[in-house]
ROLUMVO-406708 format. One line per field, with one value per atom (N, C-alpha, C): x, y, z; atom name. Coordinates in steps of 0.1 Angstrom, whole numbers. Example, Ala and Ser with C-alpha at 12.3 -4.5 7.8 and 13.67 -1.06 7.14 Angstrom:
BEGIN
east	c(132 / 123 / 132 / 128 / 137 / 129) $
north	c(-57 / -45 / -33 / -22 / -11 / 0) $
up	c(78 / 78 / 78 / 71 / 71 / 79) $
at	c(N / CA / C / N / CA / C) $
END
This chain:
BEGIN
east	c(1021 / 1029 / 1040 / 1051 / 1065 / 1064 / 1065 / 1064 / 1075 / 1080 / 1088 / 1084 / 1086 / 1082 / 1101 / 1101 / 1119 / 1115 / 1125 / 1132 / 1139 / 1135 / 1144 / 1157 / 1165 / 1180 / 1184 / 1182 / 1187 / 1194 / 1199 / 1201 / 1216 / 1222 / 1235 / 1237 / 1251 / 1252 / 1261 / 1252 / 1260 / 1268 / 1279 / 1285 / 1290 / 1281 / 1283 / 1293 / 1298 / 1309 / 1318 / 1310 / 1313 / 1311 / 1309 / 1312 / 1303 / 1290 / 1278 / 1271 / 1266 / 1263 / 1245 / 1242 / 1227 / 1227 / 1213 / 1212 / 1202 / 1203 / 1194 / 1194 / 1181 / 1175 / 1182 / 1191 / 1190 / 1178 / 1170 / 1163 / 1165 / 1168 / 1172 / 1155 / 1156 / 1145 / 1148 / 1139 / 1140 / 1156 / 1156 / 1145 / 1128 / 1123 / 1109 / 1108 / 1095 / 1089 / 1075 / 1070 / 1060 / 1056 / 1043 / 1035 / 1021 / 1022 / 1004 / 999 / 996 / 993 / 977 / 971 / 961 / 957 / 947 / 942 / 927 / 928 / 912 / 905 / 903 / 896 / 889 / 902 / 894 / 895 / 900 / 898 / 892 / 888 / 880 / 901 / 908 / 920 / 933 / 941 / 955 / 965 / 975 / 977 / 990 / 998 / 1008 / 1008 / 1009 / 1014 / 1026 / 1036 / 1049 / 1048 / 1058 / 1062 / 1077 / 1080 / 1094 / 1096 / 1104 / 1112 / 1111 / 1122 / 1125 / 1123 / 1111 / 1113 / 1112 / 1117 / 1112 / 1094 / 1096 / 1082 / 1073 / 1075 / 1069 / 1063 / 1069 / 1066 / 1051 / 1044 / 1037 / 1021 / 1016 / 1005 / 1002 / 992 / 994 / 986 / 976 / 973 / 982 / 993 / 996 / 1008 / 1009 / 1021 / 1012 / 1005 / 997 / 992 / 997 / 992 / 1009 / 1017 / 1033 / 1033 / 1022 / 1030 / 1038 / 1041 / 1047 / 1047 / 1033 / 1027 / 1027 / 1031 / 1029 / 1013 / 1009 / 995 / 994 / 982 / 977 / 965 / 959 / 945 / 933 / 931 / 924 / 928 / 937 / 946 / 951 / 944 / 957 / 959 / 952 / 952 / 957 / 968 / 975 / 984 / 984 / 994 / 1011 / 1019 / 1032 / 1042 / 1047 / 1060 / 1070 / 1078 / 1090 / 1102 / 1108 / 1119 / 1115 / 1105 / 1098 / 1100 / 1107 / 1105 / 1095 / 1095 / 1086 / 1085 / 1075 / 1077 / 1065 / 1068 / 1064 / 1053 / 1062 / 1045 / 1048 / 1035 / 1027 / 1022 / 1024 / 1019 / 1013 / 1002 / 998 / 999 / 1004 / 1007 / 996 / 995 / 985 / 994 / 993 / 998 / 989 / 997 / 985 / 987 / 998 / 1000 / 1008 / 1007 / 1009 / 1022 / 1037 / 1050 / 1060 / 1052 / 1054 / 1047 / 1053 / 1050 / 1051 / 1042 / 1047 / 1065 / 1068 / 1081 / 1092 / 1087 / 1097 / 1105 / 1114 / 1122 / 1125 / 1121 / 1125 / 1132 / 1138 / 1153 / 1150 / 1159 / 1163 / 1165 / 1170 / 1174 / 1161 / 1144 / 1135 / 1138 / 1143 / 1143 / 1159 / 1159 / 1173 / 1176 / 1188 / 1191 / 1187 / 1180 / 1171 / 1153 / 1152 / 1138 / 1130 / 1123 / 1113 / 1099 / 1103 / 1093 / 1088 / 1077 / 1069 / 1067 / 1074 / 1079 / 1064 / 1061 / 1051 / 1056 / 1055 / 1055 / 1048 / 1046 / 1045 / 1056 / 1044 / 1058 / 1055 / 1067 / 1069 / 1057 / 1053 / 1043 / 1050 / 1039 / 1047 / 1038 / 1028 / 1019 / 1011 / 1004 / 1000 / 1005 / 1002 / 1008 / 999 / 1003 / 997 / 998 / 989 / 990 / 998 / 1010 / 1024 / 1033 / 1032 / 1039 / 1037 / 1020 / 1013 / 1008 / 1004 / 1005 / 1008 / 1023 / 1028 / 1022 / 1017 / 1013 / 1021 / 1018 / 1028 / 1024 / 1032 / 1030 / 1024 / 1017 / 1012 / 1020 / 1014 / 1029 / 1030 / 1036 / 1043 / 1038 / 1033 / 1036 / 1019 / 1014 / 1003 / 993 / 995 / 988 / 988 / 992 / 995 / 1007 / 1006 / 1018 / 1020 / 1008 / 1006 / 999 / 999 / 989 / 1001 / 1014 / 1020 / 1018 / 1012 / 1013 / 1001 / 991 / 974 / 973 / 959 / 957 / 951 / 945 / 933 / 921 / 915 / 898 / 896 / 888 / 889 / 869 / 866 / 853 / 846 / 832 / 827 / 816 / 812 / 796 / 788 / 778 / 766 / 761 / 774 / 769 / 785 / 789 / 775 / 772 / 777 / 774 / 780 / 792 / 796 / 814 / 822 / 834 / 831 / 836 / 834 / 841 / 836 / 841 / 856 / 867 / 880 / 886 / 884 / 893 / 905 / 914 / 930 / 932 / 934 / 931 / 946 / 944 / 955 / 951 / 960 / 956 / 969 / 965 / 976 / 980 / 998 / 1001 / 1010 / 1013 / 1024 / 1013 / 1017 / 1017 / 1005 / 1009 / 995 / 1002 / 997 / 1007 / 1006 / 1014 / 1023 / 1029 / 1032 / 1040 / 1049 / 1057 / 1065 / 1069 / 1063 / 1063 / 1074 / 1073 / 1085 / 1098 / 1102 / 1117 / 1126 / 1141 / 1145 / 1154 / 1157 / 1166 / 1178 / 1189 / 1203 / 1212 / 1208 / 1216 / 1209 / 1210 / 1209 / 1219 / 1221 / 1229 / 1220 / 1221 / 1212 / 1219 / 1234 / 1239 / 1237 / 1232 / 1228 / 1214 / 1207 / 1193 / 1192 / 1199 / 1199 / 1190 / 1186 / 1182 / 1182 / 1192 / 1190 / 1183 / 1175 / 1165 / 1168 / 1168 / 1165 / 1163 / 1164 / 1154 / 1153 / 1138 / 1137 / 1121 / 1121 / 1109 / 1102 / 1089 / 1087 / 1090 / 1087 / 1090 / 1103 / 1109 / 1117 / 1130 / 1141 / 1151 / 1147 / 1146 / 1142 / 1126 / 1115 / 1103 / 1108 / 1091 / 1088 / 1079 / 1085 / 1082 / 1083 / 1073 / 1065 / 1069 / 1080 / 1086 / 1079 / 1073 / 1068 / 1069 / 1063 / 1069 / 1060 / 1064 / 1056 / 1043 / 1032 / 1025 / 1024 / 1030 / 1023 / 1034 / 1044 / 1058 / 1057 / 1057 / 1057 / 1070 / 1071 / 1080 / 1090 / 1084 / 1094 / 1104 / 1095 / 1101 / 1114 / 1111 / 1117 / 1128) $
north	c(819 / 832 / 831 / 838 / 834 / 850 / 845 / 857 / 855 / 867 / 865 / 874 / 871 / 886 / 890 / 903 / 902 / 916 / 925 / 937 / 944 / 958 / 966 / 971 / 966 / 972 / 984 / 991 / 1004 / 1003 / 1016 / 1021 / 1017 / 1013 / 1011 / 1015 / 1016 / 1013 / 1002 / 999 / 986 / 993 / 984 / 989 / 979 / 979 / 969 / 971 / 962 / 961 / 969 / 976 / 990 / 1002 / 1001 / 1012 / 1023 / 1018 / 1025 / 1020 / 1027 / 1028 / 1028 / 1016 / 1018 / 1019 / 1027 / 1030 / 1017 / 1009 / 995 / 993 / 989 / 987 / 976 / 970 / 961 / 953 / 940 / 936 / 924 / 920 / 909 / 899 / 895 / 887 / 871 / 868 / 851 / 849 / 837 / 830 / 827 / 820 / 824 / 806 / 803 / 787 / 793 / 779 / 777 / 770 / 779 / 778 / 772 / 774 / 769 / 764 / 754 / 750 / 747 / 754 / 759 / 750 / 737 / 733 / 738 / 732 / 734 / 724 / 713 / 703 / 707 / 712 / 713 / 734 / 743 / 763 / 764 / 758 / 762 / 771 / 770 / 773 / 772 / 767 / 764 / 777 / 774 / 787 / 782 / 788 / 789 / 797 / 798 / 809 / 810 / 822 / 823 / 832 / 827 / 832 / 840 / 851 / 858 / 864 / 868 / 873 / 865 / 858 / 851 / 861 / 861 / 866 / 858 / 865 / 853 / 848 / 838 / 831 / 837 / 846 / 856 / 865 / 870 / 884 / 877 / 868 / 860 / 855 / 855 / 846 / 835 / 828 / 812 / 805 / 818 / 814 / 814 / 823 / 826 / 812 / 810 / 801 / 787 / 782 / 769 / 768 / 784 / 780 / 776 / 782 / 779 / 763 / 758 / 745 / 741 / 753 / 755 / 752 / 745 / 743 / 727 / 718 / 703 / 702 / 688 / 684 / 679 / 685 / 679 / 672 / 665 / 664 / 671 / 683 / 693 / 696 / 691 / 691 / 683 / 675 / 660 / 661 / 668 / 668 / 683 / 687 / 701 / 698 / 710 / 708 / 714 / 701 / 702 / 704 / 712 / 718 / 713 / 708 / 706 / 717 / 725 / 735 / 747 / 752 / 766 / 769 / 781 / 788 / 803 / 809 / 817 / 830 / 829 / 844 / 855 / 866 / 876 / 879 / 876 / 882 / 872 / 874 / 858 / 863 / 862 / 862 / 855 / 851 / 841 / 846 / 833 / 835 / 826 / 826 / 820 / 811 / 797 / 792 / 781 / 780 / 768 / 757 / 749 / 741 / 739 / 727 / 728 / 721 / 730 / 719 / 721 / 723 / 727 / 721 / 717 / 715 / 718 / 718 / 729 / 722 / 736 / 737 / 733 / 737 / 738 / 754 / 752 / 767 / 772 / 784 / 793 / 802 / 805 / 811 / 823 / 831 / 842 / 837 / 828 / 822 / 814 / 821 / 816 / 827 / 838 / 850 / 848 / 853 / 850 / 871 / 873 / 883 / 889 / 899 / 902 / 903 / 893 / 889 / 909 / 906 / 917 / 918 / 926 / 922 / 934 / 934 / 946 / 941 / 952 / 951 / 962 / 957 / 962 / 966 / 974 / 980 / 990 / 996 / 1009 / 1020 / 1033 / 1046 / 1052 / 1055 / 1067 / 1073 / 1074 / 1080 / 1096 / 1108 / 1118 / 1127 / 1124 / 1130 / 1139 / 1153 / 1158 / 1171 / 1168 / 1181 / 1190 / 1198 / 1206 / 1207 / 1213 / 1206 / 1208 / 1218 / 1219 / 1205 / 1200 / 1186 / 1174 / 1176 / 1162 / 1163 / 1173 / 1173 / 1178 / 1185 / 1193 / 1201 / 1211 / 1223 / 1235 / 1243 / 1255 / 1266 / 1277 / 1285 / 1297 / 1306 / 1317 / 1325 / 1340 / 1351 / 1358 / 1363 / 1367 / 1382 / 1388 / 1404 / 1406 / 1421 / 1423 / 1417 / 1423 / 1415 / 1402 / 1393 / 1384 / 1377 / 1386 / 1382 / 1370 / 1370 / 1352 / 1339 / 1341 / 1332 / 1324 / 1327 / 1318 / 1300 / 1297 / 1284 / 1277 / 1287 / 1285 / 1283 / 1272 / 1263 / 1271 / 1284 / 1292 / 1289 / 1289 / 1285 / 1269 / 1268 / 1251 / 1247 / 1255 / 1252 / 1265 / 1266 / 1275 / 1276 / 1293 / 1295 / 1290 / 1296 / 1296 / 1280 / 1273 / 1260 / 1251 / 1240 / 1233 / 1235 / 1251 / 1255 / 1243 / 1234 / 1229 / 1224 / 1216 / 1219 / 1201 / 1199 / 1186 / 1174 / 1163 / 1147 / 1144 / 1144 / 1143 / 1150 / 1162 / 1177 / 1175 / 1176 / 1175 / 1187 / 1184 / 1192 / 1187 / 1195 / 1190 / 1184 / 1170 / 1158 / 1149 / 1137 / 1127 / 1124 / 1123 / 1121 / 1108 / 1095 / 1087 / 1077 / 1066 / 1055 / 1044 / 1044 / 1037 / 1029 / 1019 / 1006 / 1012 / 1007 / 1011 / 1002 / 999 / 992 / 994 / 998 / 998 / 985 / 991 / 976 / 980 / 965 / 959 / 968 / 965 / 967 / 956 / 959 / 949 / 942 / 931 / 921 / 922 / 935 / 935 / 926 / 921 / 910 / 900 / 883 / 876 / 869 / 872 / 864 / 854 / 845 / 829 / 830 / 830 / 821 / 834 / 842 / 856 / 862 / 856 / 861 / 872 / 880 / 894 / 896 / 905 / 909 / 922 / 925 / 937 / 946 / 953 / 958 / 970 / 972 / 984 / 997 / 1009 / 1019 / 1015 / 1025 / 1031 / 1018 / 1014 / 1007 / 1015 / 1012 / 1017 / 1017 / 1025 / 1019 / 1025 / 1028 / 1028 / 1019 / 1021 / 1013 / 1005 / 986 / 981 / 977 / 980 / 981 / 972 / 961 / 951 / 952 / 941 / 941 / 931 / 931 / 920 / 915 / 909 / 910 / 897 / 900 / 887 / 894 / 882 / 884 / 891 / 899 / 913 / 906 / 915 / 911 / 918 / 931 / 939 / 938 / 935 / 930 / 928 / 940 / 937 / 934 / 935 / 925 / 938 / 951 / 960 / 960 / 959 / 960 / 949 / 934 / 923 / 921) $
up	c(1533 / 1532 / 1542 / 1540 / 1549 / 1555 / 1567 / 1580 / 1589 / 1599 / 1607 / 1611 / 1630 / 1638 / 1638 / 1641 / 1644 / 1650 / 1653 / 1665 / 1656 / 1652 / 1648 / 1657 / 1653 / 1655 / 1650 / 1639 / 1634 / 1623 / 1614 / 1600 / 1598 / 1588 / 1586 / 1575 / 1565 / 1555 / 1547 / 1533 / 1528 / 1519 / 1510 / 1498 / 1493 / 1476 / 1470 / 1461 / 1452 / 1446 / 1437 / 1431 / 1424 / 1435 / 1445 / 1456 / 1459 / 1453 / 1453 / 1471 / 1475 / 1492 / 1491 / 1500 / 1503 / 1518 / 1522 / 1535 / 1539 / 1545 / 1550 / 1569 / 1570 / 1583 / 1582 / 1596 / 1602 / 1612 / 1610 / 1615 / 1626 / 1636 / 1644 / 1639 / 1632 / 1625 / 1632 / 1643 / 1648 / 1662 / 1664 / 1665 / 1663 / 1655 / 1657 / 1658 / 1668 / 1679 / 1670 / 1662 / 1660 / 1672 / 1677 / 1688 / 1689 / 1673 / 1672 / 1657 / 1652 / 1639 / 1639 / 1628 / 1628 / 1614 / 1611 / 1598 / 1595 / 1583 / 1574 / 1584 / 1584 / 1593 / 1603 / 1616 / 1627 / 1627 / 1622 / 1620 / 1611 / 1599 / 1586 / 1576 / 1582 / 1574 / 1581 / 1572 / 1577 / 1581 / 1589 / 1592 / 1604 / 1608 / 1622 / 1626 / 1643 / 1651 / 1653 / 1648 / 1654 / 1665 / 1675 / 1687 / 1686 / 1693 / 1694 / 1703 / 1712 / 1722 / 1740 / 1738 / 1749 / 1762 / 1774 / 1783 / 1793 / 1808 / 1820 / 1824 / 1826 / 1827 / 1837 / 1846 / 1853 / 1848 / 1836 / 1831 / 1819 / 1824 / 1815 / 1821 / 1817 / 1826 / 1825 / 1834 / 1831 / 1825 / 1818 / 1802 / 1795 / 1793 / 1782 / 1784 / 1796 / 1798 / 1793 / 1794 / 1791 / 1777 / 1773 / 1755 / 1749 / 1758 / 1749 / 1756 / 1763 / 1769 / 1781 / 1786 / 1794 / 1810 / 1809 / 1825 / 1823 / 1833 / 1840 / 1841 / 1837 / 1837 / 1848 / 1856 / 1872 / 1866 / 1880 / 1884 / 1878 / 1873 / 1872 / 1852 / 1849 / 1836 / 1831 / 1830 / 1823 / 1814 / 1804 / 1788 / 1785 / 1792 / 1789 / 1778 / 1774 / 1757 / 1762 / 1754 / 1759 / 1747 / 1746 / 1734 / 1740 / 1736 / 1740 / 1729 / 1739 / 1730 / 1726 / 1734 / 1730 / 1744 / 1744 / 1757 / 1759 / 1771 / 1771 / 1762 / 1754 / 1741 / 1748 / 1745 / 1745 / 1731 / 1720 / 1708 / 1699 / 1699 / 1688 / 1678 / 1660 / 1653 / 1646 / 1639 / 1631 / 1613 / 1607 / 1593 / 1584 / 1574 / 1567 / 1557 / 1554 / 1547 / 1535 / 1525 / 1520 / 1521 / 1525 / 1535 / 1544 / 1550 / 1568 / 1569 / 1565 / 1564 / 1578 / 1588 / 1601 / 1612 / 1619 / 1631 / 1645 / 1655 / 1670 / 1674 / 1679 / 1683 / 1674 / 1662 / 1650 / 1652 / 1645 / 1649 / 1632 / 1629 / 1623 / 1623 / 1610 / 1616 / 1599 / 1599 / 1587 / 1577 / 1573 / 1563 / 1552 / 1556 / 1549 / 1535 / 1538 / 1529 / 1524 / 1511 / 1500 / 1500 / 1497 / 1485 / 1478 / 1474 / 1467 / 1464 / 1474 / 1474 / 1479 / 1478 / 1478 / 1494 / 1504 / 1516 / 1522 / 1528 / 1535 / 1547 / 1558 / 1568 / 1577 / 1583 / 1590 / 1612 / 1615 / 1627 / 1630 / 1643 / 1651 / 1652 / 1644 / 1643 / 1654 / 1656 / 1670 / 1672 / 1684 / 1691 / 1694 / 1687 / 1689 / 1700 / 1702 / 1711 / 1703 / 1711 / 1707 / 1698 / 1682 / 1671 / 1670 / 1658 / 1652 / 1640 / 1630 / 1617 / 1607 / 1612 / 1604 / 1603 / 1617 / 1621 / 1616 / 1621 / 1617 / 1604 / 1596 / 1580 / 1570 / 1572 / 1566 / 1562 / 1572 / 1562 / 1562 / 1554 / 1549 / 1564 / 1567 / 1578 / 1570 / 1578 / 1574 / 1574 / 1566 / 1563 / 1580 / 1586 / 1597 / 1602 / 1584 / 1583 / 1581 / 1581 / 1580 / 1589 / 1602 / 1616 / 1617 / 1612 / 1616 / 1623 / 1633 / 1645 / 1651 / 1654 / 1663 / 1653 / 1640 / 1636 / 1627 / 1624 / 1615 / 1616 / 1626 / 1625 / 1633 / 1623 / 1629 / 1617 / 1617 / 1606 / 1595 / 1599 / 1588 / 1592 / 1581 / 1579 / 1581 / 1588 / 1585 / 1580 / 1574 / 1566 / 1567 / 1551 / 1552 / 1562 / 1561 / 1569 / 1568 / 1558 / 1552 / 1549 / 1541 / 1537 / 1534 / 1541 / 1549 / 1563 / 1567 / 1581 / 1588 / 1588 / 1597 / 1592 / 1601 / 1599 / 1593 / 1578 / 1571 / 1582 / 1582 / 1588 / 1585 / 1590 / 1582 / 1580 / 1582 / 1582 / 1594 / 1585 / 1583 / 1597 / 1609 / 1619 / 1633 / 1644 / 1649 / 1659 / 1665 / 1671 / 1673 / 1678 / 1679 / 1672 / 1668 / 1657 / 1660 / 1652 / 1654 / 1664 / 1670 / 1676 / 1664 / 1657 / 1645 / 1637 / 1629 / 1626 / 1611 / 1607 / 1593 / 1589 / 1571 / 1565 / 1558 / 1553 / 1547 / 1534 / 1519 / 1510 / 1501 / 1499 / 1488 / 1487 / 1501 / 1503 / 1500 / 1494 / 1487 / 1503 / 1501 / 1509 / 1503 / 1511 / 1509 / 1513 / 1529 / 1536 / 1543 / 1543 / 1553 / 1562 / 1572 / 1582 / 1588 / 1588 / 1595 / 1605 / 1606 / 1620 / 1634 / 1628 / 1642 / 1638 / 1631 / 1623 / 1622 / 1612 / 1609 / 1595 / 1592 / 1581 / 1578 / 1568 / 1560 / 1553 / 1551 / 1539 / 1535 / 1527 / 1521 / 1522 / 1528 / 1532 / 1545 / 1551 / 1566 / 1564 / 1581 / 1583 / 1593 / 1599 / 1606 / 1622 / 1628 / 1645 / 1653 / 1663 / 1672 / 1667 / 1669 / 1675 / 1685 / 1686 / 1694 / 1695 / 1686 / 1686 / 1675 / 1677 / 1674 / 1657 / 1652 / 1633 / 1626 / 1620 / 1611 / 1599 / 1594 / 1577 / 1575 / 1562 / 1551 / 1536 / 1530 / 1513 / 1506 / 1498 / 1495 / 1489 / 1490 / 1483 / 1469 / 1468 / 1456 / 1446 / 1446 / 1441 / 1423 / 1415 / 1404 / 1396 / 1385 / 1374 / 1375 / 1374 / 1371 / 1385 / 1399 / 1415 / 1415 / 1410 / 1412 / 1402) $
at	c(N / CA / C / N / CA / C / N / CA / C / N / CA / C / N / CA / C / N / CA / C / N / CA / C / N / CA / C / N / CA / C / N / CA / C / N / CA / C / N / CA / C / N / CA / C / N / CA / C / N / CA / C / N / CA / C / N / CA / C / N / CA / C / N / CA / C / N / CA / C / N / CA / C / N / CA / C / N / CA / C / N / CA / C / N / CA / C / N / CA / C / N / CA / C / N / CA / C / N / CA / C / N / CA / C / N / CA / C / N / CA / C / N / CA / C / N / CA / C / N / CA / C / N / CA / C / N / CA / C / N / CA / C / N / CA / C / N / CA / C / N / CA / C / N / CA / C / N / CA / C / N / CA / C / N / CA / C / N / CA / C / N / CA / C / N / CA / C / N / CA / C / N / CA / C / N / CA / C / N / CA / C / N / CA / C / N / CA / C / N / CA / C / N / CA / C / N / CA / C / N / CA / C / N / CA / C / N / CA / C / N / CA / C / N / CA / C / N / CA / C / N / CA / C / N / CA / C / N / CA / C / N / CA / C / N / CA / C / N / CA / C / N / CA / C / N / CA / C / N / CA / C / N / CA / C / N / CA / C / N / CA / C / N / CA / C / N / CA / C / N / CA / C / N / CA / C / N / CA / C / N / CA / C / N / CA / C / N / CA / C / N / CA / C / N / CA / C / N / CA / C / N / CA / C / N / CA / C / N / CA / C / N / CA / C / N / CA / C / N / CA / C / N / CA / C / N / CA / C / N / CA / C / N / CA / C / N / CA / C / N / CA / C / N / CA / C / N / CA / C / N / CA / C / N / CA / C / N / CA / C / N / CA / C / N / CA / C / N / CA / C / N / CA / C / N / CA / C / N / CA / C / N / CA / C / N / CA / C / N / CA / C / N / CA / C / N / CA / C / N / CA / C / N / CA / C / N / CA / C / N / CA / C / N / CA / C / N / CA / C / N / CA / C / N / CA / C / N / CA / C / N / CA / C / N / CA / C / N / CA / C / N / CA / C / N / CA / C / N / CA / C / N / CA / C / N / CA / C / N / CA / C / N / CA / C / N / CA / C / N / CA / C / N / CA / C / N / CA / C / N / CA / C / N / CA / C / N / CA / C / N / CA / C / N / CA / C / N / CA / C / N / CA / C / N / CA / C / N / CA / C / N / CA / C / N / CA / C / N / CA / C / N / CA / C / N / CA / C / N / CA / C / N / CA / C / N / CA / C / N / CA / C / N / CA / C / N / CA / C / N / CA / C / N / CA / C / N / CA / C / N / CA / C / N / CA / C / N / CA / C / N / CA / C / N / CA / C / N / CA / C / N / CA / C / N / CA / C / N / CA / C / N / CA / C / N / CA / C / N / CA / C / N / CA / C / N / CA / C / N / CA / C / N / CA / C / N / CA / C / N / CA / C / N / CA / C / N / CA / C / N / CA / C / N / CA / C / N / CA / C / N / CA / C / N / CA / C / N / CA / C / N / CA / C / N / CA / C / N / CA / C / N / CA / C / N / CA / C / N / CA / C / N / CA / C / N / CA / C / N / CA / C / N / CA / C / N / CA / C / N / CA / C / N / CA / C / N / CA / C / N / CA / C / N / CA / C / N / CA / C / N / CA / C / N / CA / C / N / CA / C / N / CA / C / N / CA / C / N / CA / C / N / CA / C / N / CA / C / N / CA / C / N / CA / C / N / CA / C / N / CA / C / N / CA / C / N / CA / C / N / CA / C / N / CA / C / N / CA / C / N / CA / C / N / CA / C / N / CA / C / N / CA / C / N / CA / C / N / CA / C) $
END
């Protein structure tokens, strides 16, 4: 399956040739350092780790640094694993492939995805703290009038007495709302730029400006979508 970690940059608009306007996420999608090649033989399944976001080698530890490669073999280490051309990443994904046309410290770039293709973009939505259940699940407000002064935006009833004498498992209640991973499917691919690894899509993804996101090739993608 073709994956890329990439960084939401934020909402633009395109305008195609007849002068019709789509609203599309820009995605800074790659560089991405295969970090780790994964076969049937010795995992029970083939697979690669991509790596993304260049930080300093401090902000790292020296596990995380000795899994990119990154540490000299001593006395204590002679058989340390060495990448050449991978520098220090911050988040590692692993992708599943059905075979292995990659090797460590190969570099992936935007240009695995075309025009049109069809992809489900996965991230973290805004953390909104704590709601109430107008916010977090749209519910309708109460009438204002007929003593109900203070209650426009109290939930009601939230289960009966008598039976089952308790408030049901899953009742739509108020709580944390936002920080939870989410996908976003089969958004279409309006733009690729390779030489700056951009990617255009379609519609709203999830996550922050600058929060971190997962594009691969849709899975649910029917005949009518494509």
């Amino acid at each position: 399956m073709r994956k890329l970690i990439g960084r939401k940059v934020g909402m633009t608009q395109l305008f195609d040739e007849q002068g019709n306007v789509t609203g599309v996420t820009v995605i800074e999608a790659g560089p991405n350092y295969v970090t780790q090649v994964k076969t049937v033989e010795r995992d029970g399944y083939n697979a690669i780790q991509l790596g993304f976001g260049e930080v300093k080698p401090k902000r790292l530890t020296r596990g995380q640094l000795g899994h990119l490669g990154l540490l000299k073999p001593d006395e204590k280490h002679p058989k340390r694993k060495q990448l050449t051309g991978v520098p220090p990443l911050a988040h590692l994904v692993e992708a599943r492939v059905k075979e292995i046309t990659y090797k460590e410290g190969d570099v992936i770039k935007a240009d695995i995805f075309k025009v049109g293709e069809r992809v489900d973009v996965t991230g973290v939505i805004k953390g909104r703290g704590f709601a109430g259940n107008i916010k977090r699940h749209g519910f309708n407000r109460q009438r204002k009038t007929h003593g109900a002064s203070d209650r426009e935006r109290a939930p009601g009833s939230i289960g009966a007495g008598t039976f089952p004498g308790h408030v049901v498992k899953g009742k739509r209640m108020a709580g944390r709302y936002g920080g939870t991973r989410a996908t976003s499917m089969n958004l279409k691919v309006m733009l690729v730029d390779a030489e700056r690894n951009l990617i255009a899509v379609a519609g709203s993804v999830p996550g922050p400006n600058g929060g971190i996101v997962v594009i691969r090739e849709a899975r649910k993608a029917s005949k009518k979508v494509s």
